[in-house]
N, CA, C and O atoms as a Tinker XYZ file with bonds, in Angstrom:
   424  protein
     1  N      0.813000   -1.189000    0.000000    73     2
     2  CA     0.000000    0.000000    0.000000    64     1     3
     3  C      0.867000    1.268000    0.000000    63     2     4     5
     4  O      0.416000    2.338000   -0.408000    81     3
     5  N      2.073000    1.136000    0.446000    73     3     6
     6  CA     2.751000    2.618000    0.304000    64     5     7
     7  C      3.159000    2.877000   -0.576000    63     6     8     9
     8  O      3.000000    3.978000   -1.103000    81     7
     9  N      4.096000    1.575000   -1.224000    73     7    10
    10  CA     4.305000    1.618000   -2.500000    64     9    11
    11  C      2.965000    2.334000   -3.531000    63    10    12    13
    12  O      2.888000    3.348000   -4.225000    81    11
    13  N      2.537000    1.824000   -3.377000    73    11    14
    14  CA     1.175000    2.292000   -4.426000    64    13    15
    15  C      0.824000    3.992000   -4.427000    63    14    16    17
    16  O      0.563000    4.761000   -5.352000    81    15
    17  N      0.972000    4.235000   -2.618000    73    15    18
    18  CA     0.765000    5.481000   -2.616000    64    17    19
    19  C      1.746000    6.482000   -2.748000    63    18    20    21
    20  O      1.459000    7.674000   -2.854000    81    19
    21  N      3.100000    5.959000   -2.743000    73    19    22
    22  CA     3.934000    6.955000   -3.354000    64    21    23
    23  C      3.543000    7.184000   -4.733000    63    22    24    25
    24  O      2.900000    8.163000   -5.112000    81    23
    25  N      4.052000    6.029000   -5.625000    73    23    26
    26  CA     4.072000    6.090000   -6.987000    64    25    27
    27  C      2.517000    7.230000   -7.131000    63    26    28    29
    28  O      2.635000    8.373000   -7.571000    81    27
    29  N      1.215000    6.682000   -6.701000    73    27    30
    30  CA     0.413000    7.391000   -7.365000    64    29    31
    31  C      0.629000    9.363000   -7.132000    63    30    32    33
    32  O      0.267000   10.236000   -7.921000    81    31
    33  N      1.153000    9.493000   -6.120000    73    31    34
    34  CA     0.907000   10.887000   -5.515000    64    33    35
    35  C      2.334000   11.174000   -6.817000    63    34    36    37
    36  O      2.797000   12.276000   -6.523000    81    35
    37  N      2.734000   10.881000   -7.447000    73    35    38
    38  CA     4.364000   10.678000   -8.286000    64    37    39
    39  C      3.099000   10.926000   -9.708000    63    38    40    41
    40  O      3.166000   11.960000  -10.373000    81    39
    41  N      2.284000   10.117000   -9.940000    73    39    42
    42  CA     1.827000   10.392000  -11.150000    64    41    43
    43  C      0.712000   11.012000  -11.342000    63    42    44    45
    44  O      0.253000   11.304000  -12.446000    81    43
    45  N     -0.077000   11.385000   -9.645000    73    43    46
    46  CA    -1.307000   12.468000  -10.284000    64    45    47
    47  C     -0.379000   13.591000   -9.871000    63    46    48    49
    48  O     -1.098000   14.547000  -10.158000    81    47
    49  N      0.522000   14.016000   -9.482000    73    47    50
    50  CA     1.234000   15.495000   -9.825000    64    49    51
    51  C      1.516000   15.579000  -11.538000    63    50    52    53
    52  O      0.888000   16.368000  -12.244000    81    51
    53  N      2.490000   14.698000  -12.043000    73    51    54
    54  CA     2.580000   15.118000  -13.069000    64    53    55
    55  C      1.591000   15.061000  -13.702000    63    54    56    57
    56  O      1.478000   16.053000  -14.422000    81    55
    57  N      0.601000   14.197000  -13.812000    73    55    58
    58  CA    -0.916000   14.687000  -14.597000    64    57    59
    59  C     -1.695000   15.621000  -14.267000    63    58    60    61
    60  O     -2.794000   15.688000  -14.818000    81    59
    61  N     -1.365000   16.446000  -13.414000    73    59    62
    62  CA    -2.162000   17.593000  -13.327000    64    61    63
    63  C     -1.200000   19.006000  -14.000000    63    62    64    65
    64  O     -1.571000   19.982000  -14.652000    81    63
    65  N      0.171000   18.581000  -13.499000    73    63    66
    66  CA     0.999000   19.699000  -14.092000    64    65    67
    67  C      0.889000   19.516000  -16.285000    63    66    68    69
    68  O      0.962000   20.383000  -17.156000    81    67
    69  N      0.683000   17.872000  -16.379000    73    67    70
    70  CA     1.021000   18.482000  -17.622000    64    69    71
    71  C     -0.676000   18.777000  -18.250000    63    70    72    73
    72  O     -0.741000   19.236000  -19.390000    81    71
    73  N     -1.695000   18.569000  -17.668000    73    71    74
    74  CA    -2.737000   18.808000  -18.212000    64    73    75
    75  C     -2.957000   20.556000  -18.045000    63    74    76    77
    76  O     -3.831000   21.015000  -18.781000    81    75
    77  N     -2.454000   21.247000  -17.416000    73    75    78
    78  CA    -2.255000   22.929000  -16.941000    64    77    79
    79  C     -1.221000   22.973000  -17.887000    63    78    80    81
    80  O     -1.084000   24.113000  -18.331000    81    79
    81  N     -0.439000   22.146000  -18.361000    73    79    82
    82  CA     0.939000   22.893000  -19.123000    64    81    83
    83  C     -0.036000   22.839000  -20.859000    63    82    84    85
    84  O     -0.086000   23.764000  -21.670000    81    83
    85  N     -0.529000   21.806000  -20.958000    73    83    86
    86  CA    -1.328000   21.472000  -22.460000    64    85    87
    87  C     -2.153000   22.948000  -22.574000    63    86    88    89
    88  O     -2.214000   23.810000  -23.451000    81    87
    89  N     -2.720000   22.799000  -21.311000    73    87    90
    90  CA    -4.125000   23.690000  -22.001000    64    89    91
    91  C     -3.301000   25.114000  -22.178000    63    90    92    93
    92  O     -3.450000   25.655000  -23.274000    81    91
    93  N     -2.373000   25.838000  -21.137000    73    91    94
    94  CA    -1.621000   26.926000  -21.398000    64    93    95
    95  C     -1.206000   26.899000  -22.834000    63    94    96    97
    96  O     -1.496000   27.856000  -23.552000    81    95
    97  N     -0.486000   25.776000  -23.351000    73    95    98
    98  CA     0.292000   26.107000  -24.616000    64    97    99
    99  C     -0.875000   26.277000  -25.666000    63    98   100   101
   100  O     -0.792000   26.927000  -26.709000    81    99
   101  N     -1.947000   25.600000  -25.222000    73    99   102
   102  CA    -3.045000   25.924000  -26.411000    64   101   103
   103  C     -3.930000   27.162000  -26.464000    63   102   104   105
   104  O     -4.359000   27.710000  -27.479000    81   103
   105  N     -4.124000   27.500000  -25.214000    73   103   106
   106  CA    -4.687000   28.743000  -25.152000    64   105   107
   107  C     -4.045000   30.022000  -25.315000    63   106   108   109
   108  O     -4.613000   31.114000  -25.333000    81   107
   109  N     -2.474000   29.731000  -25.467000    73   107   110
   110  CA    -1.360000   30.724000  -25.629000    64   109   111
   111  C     -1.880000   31.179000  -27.194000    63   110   112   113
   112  O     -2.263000   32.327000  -27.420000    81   111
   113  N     -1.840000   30.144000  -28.211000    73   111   114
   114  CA    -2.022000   30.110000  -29.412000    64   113   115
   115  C     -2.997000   30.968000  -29.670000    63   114   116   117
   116  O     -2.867000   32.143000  -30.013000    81   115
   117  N     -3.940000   30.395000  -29.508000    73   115   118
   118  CA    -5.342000   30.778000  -29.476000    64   117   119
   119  C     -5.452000   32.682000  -28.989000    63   118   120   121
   120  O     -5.995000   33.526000  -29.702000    81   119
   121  N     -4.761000   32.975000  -27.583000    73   119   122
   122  CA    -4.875000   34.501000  -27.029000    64   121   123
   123  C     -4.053000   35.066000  -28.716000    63   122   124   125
   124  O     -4.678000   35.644000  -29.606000    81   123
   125  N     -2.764000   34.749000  -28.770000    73   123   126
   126  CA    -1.757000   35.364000  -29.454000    64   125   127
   127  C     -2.676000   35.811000  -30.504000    63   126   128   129
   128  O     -3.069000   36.978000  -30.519000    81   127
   129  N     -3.045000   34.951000  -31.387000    73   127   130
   130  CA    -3.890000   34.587000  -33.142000    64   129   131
   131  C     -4.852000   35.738000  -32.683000    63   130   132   133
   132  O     -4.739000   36.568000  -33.585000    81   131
   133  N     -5.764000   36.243000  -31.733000    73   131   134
   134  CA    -6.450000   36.929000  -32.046000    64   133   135
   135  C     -6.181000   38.379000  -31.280000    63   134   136   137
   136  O     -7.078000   39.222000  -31.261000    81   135
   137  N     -4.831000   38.634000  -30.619000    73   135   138
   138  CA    -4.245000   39.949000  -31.007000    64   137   139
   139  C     -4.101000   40.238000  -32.332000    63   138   140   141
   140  O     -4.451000   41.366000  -32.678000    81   139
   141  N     -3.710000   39.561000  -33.081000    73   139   142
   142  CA    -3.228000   39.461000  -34.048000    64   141   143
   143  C     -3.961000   39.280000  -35.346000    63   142   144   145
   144  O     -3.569000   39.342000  -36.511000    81   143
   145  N     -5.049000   39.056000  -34.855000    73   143   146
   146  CA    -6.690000   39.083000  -35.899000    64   145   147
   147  C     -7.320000   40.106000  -35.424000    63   146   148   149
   148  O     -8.374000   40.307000  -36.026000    81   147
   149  N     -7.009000   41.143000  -34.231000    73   147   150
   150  CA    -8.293000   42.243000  -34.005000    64   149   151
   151  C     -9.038000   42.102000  -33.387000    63   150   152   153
   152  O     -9.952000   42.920000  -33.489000    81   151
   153  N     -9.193000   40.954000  -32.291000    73   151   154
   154  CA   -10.015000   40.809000  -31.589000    64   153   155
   155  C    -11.139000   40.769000  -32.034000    63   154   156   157
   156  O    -12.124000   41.291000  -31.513000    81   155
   157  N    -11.094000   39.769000  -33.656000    73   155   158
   158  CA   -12.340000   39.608000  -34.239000    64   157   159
   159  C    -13.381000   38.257000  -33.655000    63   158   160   161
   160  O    -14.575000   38.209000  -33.950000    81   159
   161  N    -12.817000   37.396000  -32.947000    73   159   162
   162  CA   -13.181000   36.355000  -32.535000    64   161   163
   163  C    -13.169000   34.558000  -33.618000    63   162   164   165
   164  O    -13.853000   33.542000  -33.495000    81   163
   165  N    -11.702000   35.049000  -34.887000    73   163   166
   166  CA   -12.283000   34.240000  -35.654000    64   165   167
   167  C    -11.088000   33.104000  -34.744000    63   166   168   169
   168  O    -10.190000   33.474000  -33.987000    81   167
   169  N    -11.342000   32.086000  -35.013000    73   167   170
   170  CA   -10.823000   30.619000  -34.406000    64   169   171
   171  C     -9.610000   30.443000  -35.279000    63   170   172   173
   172  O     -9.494000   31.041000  -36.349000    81   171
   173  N     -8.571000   29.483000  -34.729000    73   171   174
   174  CA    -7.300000   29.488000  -35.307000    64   173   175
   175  C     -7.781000   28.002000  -36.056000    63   174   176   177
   176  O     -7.761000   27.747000  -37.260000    81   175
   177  N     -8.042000   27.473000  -35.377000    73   175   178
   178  CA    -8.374000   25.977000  -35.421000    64   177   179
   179  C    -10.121000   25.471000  -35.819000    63   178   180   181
   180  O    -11.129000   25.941000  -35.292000    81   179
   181  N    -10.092000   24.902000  -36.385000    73   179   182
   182  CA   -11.546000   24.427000  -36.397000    64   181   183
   183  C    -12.231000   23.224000  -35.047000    63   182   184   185
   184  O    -11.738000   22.524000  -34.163000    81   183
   185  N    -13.658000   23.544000  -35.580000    73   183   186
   186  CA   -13.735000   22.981000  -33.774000    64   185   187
   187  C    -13.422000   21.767000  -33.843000    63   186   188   189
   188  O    -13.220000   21.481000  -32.663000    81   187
   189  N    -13.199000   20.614000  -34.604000    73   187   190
   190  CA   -13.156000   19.352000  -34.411000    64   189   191
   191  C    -11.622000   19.297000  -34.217000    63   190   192   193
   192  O    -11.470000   18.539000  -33.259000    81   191
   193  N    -10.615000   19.645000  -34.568000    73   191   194
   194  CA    -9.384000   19.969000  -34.134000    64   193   195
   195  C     -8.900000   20.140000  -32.871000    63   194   196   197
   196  O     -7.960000   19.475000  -32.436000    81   195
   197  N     -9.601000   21.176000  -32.105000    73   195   198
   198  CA    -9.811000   21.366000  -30.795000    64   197   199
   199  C    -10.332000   20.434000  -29.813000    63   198   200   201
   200  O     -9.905000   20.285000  -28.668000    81   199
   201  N    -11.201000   19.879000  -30.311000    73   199   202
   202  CA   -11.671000   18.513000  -29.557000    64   201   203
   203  C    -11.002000   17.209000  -29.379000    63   202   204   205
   204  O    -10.956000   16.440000  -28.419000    81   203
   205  N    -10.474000   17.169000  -30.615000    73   203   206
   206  CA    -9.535000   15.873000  -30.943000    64   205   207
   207  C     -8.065000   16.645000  -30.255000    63   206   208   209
   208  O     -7.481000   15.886000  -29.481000    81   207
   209  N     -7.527000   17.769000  -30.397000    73   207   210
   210  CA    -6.450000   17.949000  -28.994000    64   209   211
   211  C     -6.812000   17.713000  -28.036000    63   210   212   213
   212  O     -6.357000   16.678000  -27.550000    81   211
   213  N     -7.602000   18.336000  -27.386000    73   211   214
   214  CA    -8.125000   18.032000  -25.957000    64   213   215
   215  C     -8.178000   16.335000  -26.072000    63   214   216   217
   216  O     -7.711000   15.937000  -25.005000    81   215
   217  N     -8.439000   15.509000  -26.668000    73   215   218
   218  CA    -8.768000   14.187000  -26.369000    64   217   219
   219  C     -7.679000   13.189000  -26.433000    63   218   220   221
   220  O     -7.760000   12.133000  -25.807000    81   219
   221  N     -6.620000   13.503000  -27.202000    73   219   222
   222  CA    -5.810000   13.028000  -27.700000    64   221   223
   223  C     -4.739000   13.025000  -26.743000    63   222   224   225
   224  O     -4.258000   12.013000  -26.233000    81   223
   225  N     -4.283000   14.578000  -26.460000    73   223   226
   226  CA    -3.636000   14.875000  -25.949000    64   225   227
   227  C     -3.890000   15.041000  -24.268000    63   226   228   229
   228  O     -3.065000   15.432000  -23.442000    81   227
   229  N     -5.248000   14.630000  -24.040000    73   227   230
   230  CA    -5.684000   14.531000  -22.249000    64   229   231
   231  C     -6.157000   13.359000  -22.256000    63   230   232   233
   232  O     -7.051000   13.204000  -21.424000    81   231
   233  N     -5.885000   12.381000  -22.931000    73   231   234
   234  CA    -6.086000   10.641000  -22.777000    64   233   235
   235  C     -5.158000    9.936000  -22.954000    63   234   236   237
   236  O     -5.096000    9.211000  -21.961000    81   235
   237  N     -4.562000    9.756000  -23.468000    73   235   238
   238  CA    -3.181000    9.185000  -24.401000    64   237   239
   239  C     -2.144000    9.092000  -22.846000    63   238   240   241
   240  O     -2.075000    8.414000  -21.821000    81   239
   241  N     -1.408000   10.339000  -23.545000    73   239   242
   242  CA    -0.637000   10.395000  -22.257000    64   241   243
   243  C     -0.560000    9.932000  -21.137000    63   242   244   245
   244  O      0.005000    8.911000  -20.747000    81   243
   245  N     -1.277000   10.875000  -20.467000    73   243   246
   246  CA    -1.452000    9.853000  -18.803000    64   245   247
   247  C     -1.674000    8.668000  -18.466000    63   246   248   249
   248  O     -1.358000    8.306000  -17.333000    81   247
   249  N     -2.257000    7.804000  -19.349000    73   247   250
   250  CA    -2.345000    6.615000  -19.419000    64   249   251
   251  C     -0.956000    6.166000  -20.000000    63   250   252   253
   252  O     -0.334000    5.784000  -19.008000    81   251
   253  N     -0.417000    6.067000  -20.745000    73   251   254
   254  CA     0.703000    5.371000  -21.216000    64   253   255
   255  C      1.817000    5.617000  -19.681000    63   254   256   257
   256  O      2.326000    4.813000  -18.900000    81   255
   257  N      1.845000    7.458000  -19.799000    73   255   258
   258  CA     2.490000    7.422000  -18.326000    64   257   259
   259  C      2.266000    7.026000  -17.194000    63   258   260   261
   260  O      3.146000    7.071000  -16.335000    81   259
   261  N      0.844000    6.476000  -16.907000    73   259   262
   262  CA     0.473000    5.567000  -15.566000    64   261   263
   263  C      0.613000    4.110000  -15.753000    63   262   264   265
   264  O      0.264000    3.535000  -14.723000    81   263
   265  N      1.040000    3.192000  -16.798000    73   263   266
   266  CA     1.465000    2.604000  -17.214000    64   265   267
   267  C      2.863000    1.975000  -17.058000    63   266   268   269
   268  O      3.256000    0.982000  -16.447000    81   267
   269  N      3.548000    3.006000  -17.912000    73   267   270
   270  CA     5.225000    2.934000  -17.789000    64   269   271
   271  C      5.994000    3.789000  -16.947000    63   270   272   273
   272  O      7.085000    4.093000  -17.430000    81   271
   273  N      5.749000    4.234000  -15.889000    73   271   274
   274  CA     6.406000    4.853000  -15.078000    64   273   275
   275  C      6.495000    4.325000  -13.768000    63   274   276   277
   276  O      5.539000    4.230000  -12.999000    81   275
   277  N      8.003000    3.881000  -13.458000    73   275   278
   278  CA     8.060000    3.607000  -12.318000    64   277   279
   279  C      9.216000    3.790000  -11.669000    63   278   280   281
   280  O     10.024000    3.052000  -12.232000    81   279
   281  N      9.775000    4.399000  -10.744000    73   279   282
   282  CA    11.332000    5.220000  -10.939000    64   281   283
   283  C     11.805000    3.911000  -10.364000    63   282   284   285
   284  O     12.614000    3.215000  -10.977000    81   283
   285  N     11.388000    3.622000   -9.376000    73   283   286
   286  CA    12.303000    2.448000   -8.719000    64   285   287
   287  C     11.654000    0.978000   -8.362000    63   286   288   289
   288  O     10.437000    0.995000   -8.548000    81   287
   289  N     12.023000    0.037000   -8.017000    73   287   290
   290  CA    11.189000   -1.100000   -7.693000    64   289   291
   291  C     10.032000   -0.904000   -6.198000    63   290   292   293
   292  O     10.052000    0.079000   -5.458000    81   291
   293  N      9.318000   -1.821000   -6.082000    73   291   294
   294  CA     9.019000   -1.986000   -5.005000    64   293   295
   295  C      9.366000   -2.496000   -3.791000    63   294   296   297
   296  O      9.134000   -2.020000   -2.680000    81   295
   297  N     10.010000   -3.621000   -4.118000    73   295   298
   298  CA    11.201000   -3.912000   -2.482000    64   297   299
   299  C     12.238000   -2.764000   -2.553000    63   298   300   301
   300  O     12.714000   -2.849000   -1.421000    81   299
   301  N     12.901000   -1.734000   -3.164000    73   299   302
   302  CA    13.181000   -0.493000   -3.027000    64   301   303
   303  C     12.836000    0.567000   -2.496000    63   302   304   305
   304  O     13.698000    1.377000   -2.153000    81   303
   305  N     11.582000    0.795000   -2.317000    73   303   306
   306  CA    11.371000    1.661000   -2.203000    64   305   307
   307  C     10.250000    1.196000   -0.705000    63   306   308   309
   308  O      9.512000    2.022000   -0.167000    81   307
   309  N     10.332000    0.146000   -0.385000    73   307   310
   310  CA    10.224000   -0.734000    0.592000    64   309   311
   311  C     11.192000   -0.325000    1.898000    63   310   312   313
   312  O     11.039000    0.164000    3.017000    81   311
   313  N     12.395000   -0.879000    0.975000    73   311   314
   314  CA    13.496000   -0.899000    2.088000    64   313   315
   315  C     14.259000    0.568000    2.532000    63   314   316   317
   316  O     14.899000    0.824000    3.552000    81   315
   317  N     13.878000    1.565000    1.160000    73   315   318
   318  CA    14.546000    2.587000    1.701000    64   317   319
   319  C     13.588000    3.772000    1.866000    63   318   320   321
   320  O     13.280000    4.428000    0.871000    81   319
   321  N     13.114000    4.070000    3.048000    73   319   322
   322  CA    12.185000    4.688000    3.752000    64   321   323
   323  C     12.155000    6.494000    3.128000    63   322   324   325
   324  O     11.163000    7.219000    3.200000    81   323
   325  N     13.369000    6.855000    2.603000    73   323   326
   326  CA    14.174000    8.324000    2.695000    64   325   327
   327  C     13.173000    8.678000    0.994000    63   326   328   329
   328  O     12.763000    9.746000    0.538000    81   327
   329  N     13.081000    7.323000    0.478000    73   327   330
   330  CA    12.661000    7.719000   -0.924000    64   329   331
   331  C     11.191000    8.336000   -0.892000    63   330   332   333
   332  O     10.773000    8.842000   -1.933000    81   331
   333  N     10.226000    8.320000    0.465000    73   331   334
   334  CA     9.155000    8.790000    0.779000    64   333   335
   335  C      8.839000   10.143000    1.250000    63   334   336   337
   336  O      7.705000   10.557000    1.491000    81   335
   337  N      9.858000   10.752000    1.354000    73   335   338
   338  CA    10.307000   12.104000    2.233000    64   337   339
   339  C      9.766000   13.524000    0.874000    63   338   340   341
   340  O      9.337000   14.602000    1.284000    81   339
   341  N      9.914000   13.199000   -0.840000    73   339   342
   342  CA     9.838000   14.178000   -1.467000    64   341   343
   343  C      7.980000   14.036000   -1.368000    63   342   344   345
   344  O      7.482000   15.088000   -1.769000    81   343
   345  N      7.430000   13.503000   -1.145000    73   343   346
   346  CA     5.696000   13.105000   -1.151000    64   345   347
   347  C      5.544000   14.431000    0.163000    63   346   348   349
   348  O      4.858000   15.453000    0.159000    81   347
   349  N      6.718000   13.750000    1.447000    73   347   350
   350  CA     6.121000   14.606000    2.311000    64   349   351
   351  C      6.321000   16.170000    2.148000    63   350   352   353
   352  O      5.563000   17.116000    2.362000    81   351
   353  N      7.500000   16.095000    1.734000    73   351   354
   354  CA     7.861000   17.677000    1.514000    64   353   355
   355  C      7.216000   18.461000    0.265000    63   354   356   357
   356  O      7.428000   19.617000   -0.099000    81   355
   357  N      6.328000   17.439000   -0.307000    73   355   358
   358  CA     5.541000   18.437000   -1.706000    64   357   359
   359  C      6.635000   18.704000   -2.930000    63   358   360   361
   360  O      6.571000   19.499000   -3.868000    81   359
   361  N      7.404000   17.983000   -2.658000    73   359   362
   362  CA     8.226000   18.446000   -4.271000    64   361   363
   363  C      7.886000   18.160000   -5.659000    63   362   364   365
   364  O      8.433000   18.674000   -6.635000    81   363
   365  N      7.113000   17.457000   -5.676000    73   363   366
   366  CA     6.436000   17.032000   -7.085000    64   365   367
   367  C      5.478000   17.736000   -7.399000    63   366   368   369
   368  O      5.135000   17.681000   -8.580000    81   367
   369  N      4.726000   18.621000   -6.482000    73   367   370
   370  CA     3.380000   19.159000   -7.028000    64   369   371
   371  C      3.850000   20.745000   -6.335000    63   370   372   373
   372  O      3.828000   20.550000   -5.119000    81   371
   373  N      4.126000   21.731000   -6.509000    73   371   374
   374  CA     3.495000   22.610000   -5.621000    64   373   375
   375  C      4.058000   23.973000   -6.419000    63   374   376   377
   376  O      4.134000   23.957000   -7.647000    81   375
   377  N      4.441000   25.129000   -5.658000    73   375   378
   378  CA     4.271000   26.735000   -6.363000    64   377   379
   379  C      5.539000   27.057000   -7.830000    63   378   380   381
   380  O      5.675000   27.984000   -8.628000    81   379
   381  N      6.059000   26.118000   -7.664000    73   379   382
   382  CA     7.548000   26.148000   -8.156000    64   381   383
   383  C      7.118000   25.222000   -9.338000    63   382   384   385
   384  O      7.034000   25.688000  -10.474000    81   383
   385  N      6.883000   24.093000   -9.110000    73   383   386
   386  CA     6.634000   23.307000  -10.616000    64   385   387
   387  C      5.571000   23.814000  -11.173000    63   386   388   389
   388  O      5.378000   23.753000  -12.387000    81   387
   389  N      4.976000   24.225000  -10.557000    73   387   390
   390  CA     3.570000   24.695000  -11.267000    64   389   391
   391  C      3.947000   25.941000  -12.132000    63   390   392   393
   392  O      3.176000   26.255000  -13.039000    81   391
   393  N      4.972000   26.602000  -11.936000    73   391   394
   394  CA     5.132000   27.947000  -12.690000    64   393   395
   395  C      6.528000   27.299000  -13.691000    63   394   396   397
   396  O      6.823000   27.568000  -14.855000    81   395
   397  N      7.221000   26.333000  -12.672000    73   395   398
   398  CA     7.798000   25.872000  -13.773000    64   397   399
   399  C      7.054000   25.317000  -15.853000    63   398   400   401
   400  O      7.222000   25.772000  -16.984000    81   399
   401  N      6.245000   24.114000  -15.212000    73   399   402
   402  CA     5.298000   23.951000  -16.220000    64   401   403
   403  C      4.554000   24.403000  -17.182000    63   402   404   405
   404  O      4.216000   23.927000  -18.265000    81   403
   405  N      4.198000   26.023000  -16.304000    73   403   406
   406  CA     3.227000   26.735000  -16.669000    64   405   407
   407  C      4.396000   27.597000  -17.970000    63   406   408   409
   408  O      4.109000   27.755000  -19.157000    81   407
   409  N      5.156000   27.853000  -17.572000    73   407   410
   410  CA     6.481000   28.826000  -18.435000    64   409   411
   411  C      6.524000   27.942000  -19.240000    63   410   412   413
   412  O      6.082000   28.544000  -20.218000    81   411
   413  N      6.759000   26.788000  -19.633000    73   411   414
   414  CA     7.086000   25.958000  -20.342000    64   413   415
   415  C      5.849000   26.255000  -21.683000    63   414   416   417
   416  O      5.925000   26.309000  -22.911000    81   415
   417  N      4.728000   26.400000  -20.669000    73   415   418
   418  CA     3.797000   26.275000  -21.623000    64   417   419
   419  C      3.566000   27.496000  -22.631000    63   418   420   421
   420  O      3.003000   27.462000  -23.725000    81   419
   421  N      4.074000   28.445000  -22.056000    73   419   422
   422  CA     4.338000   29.800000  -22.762000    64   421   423
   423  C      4.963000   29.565000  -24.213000    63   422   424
   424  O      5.242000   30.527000  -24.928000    81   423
């Protein structure tokens, strides 16, 4: 059970950071295109485009990465107690990756 609950608190951070990093880089597009059109409201993308990103790109992923991701074994991470310490201290999720991510998405 700890095992389980490290790893997961390990992969719903990064699925939340990269689902905030997706939608930034798409909505970046999207703000930019219509400075740049006049604030006419016309779409960069057509809507089925948009849908099929969102789906593609917020299904796919996280699954393959909840899948194949596993940094270390489980009698590892068993035996060495210290590997549980970044869960407690929030290093995977919090003000810093989040702006990290978020820049990225810029």
């Amino acid at each position: 059970m700890l095992v389980h609950g490290r790893n997961n608190y390990r992969r719903v951070a990064v699925v939340i950071l990269y689902s905030l990093y997706k939608q930034m880089a798409f909505v970046t597009s999207l703000f930019l295109f219509n400075i740049v059109n006049g604030w006419s409201g016309t779409a960069i993308y057509d809507s089925w485009i948009m849908v099929g990103f969102n789906a593609l790109y917020t299904f796919l992923p996280p699954i393959i990465y909840g899948f194949m991701e596993q940094d270390v074994r489980a009698e590892t991470a068993l035996s060495v107690p210290q590997l549980y310490g970044a869960g407690q201290r929030n290093e995977n999720f919090n003000g810093v990756q989040l702006g990290v991510w978020l820049g990225n998405g810029l």
